[in-house]
C-alpha positions as CSV (number, residue, x, y, z in Angstrom):
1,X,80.6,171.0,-174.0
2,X,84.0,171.6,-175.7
3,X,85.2,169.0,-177.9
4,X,88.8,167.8,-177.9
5,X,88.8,166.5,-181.5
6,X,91.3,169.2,-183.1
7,X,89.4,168.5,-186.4
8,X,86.1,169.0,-184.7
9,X,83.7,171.8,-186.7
10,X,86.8,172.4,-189.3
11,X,85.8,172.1,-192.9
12,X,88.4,170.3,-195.3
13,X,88.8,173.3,-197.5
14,X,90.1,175.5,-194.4
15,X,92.5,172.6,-193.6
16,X,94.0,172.8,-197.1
17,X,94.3,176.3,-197.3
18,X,95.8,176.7,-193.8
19,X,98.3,174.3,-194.3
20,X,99.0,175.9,-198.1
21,X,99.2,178.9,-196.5
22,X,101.4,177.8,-194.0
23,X,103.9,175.5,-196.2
24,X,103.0,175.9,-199.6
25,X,102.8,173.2,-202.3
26,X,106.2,171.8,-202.6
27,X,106.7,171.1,-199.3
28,X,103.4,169.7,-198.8
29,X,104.2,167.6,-201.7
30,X,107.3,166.9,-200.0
31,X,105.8,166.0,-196.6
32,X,103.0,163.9,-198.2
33,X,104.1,162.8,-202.0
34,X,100.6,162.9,-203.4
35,X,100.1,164.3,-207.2
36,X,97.6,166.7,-205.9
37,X,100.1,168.5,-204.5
38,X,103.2,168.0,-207.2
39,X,101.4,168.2,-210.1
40,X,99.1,171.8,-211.3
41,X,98.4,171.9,-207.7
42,X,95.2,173.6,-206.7
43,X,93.2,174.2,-203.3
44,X,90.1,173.1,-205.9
45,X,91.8,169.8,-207.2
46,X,92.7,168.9,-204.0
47,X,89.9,169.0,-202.0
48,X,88.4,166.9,-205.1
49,X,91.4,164.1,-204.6
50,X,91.4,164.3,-200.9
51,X,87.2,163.7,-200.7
52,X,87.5,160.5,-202.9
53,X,90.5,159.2,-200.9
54,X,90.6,158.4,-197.9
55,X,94.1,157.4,-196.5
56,X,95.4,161.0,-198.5
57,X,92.8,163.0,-196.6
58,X,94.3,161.1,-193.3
59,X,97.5,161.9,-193.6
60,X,96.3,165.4,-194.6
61,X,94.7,165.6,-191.5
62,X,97.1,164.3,-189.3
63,X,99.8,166.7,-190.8
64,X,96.7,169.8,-189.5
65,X,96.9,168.1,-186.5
66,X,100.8,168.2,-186.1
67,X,101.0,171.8,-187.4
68,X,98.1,173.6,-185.4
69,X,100.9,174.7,-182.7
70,X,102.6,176.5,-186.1
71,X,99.6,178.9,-186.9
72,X,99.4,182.0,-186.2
73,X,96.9,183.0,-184.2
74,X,94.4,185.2,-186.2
């Protein structure tokens, strides 16, 4: 059975490095003013922040959510 949870079977680090990927940095520290991603910004810091905090990683998440329809498709 398919699930409809966008988020389903995606790991944290390949939502942060889609959406660098996709925006880059400063504008995710634009879109979500968090030091992880204004200050020596790093997929590896990040995912350190984001799995300690829990209302960064859902707004993280949400912005993945918002932004699939933006991929490419690989």
């Amino acid at each position: 059975m398919q699930s409809n949870d966008p988020l389903h079977g995606i790991t944290l680090k390949v939502i942060v490095e889609k959406l660098v990927d996709y925006y880059g940095f400063d504008t995710l520290g634009e879109l979500i003013p968090i030091k992880c991603f204004t200050v020596n910004p790093s997929v590896k810091s990040t995912l350190t922040f984001l799995r300690k905090t829990d209302w960064a990683r859902q707004k993280v998440e949400e912005l993945y959510v918002k932004s699939i329809p933006k991929f490419p498709v690989n």
